[in-house]
N, C-alpha and C positions, 0 to 999 in steps of 0.2 A: 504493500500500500504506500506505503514513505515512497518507492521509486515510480509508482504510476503517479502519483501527484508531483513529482519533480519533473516528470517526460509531461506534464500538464501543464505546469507552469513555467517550463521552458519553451512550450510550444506556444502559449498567449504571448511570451517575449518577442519568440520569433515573429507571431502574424503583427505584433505590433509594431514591430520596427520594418518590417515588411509594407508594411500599409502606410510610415512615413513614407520609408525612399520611394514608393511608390505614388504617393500623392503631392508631395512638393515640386518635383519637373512637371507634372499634369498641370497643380497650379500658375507655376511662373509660365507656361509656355500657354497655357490657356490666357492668359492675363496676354501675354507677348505679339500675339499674329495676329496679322490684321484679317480683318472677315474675307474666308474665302469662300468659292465656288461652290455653289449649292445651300450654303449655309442660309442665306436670305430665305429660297422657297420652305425650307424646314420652319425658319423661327415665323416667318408668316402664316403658316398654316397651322404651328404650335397657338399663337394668339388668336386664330381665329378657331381653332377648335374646342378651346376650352372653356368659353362663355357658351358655346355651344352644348356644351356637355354638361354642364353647370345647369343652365336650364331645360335640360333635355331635348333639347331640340332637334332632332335626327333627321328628319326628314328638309333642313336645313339647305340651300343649293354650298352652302359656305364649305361642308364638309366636302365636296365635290375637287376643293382646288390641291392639286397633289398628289390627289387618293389613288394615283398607280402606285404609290409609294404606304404599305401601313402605316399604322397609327402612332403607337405606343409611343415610340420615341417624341415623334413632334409632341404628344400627349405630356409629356415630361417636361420637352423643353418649354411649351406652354406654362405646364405650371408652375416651374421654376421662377417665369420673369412674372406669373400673376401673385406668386409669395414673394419676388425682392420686389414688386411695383407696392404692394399691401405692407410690407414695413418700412417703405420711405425712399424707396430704391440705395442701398446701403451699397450696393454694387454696380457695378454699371450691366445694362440689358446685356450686352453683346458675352458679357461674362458670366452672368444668369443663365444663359442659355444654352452654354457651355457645360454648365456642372453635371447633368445628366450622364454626358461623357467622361468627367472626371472621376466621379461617381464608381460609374462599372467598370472604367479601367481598372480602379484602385482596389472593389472588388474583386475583378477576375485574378488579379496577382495574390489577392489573401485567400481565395477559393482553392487555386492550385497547391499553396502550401496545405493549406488544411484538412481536402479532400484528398488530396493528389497523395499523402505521407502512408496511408492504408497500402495502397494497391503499389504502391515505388518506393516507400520508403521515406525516411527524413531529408536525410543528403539528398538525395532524388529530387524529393519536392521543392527544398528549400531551395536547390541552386537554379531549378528552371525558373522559380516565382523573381528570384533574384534577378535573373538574365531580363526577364520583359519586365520586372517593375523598372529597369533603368535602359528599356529599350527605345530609344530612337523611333524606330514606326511606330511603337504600340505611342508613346507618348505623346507623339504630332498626332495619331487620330483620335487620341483621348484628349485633346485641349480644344477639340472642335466639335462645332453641334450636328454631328455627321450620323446619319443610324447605326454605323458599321461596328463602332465598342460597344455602343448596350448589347446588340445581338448578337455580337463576339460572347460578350460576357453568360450571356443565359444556354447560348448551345453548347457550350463549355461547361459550365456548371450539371449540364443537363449528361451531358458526355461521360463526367465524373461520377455520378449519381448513381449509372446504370450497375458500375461497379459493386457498390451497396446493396441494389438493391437484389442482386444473385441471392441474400441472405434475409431481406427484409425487403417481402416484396411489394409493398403497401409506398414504396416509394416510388415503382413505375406509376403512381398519380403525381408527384411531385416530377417525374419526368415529363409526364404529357403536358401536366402544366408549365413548364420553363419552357416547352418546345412549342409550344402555341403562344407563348408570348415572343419568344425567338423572331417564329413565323410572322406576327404581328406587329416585329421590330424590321423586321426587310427579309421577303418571301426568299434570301436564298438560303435563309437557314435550315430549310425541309432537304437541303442536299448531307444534311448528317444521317437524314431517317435509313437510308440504304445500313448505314454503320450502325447503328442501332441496332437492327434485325440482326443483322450479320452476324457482330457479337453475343447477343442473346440465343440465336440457335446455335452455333459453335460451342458455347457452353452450356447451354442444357443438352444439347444433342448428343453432342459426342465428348466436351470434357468430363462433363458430368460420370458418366460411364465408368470413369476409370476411379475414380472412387468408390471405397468402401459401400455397402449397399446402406446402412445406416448413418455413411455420411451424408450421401446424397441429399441434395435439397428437393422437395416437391415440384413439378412442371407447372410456372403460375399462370396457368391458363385463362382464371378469371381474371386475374388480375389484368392479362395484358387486353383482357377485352375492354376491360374496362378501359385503359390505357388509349388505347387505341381508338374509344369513341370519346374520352374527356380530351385531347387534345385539339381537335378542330373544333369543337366546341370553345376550347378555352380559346382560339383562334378566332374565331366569331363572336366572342363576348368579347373579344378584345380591340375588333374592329367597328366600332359604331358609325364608318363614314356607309358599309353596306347593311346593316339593321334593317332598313324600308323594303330591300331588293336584293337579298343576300346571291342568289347566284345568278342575275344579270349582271350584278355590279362586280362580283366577282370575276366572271368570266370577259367582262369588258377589262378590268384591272389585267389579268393576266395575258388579255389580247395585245391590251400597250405591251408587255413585256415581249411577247413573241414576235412583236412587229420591227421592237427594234433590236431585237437579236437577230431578226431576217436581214431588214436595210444595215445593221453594224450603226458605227460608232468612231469618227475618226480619230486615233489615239496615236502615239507612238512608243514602239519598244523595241531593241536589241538595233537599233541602229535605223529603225524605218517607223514611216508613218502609213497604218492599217487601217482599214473598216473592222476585221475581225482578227482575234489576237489567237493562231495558234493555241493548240493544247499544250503543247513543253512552254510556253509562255508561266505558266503558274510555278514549277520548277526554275524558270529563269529569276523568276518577282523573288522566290524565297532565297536565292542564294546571293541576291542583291542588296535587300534589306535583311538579312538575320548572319551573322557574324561566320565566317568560317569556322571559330572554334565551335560554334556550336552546330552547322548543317554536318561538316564529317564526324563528328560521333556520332551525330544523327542518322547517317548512312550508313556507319558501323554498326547501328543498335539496330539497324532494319534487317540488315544481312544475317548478322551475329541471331538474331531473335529466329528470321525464317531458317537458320541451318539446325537451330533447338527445336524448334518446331518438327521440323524433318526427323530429328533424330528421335523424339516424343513417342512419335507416333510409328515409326518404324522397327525402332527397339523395344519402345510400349519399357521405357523406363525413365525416372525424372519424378521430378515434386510436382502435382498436380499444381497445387497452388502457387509456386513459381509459375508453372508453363501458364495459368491463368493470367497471372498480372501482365507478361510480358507481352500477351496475345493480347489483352486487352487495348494496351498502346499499341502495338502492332496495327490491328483492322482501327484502330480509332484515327491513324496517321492517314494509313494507304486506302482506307477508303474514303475520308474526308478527303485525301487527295485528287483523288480518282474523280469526285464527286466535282468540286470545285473545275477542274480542269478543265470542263465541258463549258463551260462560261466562256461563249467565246467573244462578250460584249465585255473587256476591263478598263475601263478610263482611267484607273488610277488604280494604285497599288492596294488601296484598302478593299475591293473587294477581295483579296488574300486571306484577310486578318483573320479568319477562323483556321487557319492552319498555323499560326504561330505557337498556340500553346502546347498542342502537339508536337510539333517540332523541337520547342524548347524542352519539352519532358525528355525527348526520347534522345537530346541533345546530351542531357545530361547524365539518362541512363546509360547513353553508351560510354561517356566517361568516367562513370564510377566503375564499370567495369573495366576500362581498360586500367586506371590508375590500381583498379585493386590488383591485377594481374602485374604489376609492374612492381609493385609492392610484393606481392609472394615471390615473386624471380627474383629480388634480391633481398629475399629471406627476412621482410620486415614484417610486421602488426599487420593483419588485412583491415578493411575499413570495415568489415562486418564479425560478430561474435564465431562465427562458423568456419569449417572452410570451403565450404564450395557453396554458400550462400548468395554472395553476391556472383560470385563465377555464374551462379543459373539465371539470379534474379535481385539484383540491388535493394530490390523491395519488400524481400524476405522480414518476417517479424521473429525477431528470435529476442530472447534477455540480452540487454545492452549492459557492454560489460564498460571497465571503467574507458572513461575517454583518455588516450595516450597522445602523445606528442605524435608520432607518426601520422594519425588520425589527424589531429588538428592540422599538421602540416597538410597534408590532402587536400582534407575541405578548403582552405586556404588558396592554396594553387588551383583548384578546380575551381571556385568562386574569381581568380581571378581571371580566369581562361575565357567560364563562360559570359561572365557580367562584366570585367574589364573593357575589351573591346567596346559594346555597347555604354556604359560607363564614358570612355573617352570621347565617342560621339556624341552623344548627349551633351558632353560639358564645350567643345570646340566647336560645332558646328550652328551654326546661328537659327535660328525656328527649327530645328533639328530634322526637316524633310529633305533635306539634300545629303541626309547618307545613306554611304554604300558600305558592304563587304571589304574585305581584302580581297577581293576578286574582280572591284569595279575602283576606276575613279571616277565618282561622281556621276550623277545621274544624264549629263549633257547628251552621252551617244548611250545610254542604256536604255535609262526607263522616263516618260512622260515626266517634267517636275510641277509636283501639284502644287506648289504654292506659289502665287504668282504675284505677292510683293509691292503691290502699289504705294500701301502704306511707307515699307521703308525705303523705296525711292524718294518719295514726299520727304522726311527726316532728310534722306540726303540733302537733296533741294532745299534744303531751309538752313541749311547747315554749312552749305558752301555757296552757294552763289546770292549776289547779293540785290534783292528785290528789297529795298528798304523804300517806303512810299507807293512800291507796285502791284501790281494783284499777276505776277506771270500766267500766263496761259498754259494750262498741260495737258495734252490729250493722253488718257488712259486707254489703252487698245486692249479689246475682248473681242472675241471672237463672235458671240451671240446678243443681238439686241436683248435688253434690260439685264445682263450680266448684272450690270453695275448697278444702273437706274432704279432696277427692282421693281416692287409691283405696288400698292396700297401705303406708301408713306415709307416701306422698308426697303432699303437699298444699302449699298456698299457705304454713298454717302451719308447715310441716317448715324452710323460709326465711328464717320473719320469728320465731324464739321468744325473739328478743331484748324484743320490742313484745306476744306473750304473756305474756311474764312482768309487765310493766306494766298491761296492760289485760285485761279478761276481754271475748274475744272470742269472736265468733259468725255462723256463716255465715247469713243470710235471705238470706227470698224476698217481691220484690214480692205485698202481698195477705196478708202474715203478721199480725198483731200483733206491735209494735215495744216490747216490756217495757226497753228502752234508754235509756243515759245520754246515747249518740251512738249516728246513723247517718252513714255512708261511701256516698253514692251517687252512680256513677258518672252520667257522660255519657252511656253508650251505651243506658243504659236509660232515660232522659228521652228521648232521641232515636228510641228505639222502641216510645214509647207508654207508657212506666210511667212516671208521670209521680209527682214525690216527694206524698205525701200533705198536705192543702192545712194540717194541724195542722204538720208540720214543716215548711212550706215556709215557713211566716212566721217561724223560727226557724234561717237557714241561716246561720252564723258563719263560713263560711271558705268560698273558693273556689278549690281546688289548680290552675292552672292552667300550662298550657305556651303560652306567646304569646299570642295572643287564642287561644287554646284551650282551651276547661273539659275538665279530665280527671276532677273529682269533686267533691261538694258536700259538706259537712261538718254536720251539723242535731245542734243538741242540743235536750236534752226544754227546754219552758216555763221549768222551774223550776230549772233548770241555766244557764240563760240569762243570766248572771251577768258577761258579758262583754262589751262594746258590738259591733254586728254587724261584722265585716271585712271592708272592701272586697276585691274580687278583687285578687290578687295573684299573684307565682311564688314559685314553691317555695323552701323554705326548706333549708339544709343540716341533716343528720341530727347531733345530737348523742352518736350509739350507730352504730360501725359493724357492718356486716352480721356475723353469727356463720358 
């Protein structure tokens, strides 16, 4: 009893400190970047659906605007800014509406320790939660009001659970329900249900077998019926924009979806700009944003997993309960993978983001096996009480014997293997969307860069050149009319009217006439063909950049040119903060 209450309160220690480093870069970088793309249609449709909801008003035309995209999220982001609007706006909107994302980022990192420590182990869990609480991607889409981390956060949760529930099976409700709110958060979270199934028959079918007849668990047949009819339900209570109409409006939502997976979606990756991105495109996105140290253990732990497997089931010899855990991660990786790939509409890297956590577990499962293996080759302390424990399964539950130097040294080295890297980009790299792997420099010829930086060109401009008495002219170049302008009062500039009041700004379009003092042109449009016109391009004085990452070009007219040209550099701090 004294050692389970110690393994107890050393575990509240760890999700505690877990749940810092995890929440303070969410914060400063949610506080940091200026509103991007997409952001405006969520928090308009978050405000306008939550007085809606509030009065019940369903049959409402208001719920209509968005609605190929679920609810839940803008649902959140709603009433997040209708709680800081009701005590006095203590925060500013744009960062209200952010927290929902901060939120489940900072969740899904205390989930995977918490959950994840049963089926992997401590070390296991603690060092994957470690690697993405201080990850560069997971952190830039958690500081944004984007769907992609809350539904990251619940099909994850939902993923872990299934785990559990092999022994307690009252919790495939708690899985239907996480997975119908998933669903409700952005429809590609039903690409885990393959993985689901898959590992649910796999172990009652056939692991199950190999146990004792008295160990076996019962076949939870009702349960998963149950299961099975409460999640689209909870999916349906969770969408009130179809309540009136549920499968016209349904089937029209998912019509948008198929229509534009048909026409594509022009993006750019791996050196080109597409309508449709390849299947190995998903495999490219993850070894660009998730660290080397962590994708090759992660490839060693998939190998290393399918040749135990092989041998399992061939020999018909092994720890049941090992070969579970490690199957478990196994089909949870390769078939979220498998599943994800099929997407062949990716604008940006976030629809990835449900493969990170998996990635990151099995990143570090493979490294505690390789370090323990490296450890008994030269005849040291293994990291686990046994000897061939971790050899089968890092996640093994055996009596923890005393912690040794050896040990600590380990965790040590492996905590810096896999969160270092990730760790150093986060601290060097400026809005932290412009990092890559050790396999890329920067995103320029890789992958699309989603943030496109208006704001801290503006900082620039105010910062160097000298408009004292002037209101400069700057056109902001987007590729789609109301990018910027937005729709009902909410726009880009709704954000930034600190840098309106300074500059007389203006949203274009590649192919306009540039009547401008300056132009603002992002990255993502050189990269997909709009390339800056060849009169400004000999006149580019600044380059906004995050690591080797160009997030924007900064061009003033000839005759403004009045400045010697700047080398590319990082961003500069704002001397106006945000209103």
């Amino acid at each position: 009893m004294p050692a389970t209450r110690a393994l107890r309160r050393l575990d509240a220690y760890l999700v505690f400190a877990l749940v810092l480093v995890a929440l303070l870069p969410r914060i400063l970088i949610a506080l940091r970047l200026d509103v991007v793309t997409d952001e405006i249609d969520y928090i308009l449709a978050g405000v306008t659906y939550v007085p809606l909801l509030l009065h019940f008003n369903i049959g409402n035309s208001g719920w209509l605007y968005n609605y190929e995209h679920p609810p839940v999220v803008k649902l959140l982001i709603g009433t997040s800014i209708a709680v800081n609007t009701s005590l006095g706006h203590p925060l500013s909107e744009l960062f209200a509406a952010r927290i929902p994302s901060i939120i489940s980022g900072t969740i899904l990192v205390a989930a995977i320790y918490w959950l994840g420590q049963a089926p992997f182990g401590r070390v296991v869990a603690f060092l994957a939660a470690l690697s993405l609480a201080v990850s560069p991607w997971l952190v830039y889409f958690s500081g944004l009001a984007y769907l992609d981390m809350t539904m990251t956060m619940f099909i994850t949760i939902t993923f872990l659970l299934l785990w559990y529930a092999i022994r307690r099976p009252w919790l495939y409700l708690i899985v239907a329900l996480l997975l119908g709110l998933g669903a409700a958060s952005k429809y590609t979270a039903v690409l885990i249900v393959p993985g689901l199934f898959l590992f649910s028959a796999y172990y009652f079918f056939v692991l199950r077998l190999y146990l004792p007849k008295e160990q076996r668990p019962r076949i939870p047949w009702l349960w998963w019926l149950a299961a099975i009819i409460l999640a689209p339900l909870c999916f349906l209570g969770a969408d009130p924009a179809i309540w009136p109409h549920p499968i016209p409006l349904l089937l029209h939502s998912f019509d948008f979806e198929w229509n534009h997976s048909i026409h594509g979606h022009l993006t750019f990756i791996a050196g080109a700009y597409v309508y449709h991105v390849p299947q190995w495109s998903i495999l490219y996105i993850l070894l660009a944003k998730i660290s080397a140290f962590v994708t090759i253990p992660a490839t060693f732990f998939v190998v290393f997993t399918f040749i135990q497997l092989a041998h399992f089931h061939l020999k018909r010899t092994g720890n049941v309960e090992n070969v579970t855990n490690a199957a478990f991660l196994f089909i949870w990786l390769l078939s979220t993978l498998a599943m994800f790939s099929f997407l062949n509409i990716v604008v940006g890297t976030h629809y990835h983001l449900p493969l990170a956590p998996p990635v990151a577990i099995a990143g570090a499962f493979g490294m505690v096996i390789i370090v323990n293996y490296l450890l008994t080759l030269f005849r040291h302390e293994r990291l686990t009480p046994t000897k061939r424990a971790v050899a089968q399964n890092p996640g093994a539950h055996k009596p923890l014997p005393a912690f040794s130097l050896w040990q600590g040294v380990a965790v040590v080295a492996m905590a810096l293997m896999l969160a270092g890297p990730h760790l150093f980009g986060l601290i060097t790299i400026p809005a932290a969307e412009g990092y890559t792997s050790e396999f890329f420099q920067g995103e320029n010829q890789s992958l699309q860069v989603a943030y496109p930086g208006y704001r801290d060109a503006l900082q620039w401009l105010d910062t160097h050149t000298n408009h004292a008495g002037t209101h400069p002219s700057v056109g902001l170049v987007s590729l789609f009319p109301h990018t910027l302008t937005g729709r009902a009062g909410y726009s880009w500039f709704r954000y930034n009217q600190d840098y309106a009041q300074i500059f007389t700004l203006t949203e274009v379009h590649p192919g306009n006439p540039f009547p401008y003092d300056y132009l603002i042109w992002p990255m993502h449009l050189v990269q997909r063909g709009y390339t800056i016109p060849p009169l400004w391009r000999a006149h580019i004085i600044h380059t906004v950049m995050g690591g080797n990452t160009i997030y924007c070009f900064i061009l003033a007219q000839p005759s403004l040119t009045t400045l010697n040209k700047a080398r590319p550099m990082t961003l500069v701090a704002s001397r106006r903060a945000r209103q």
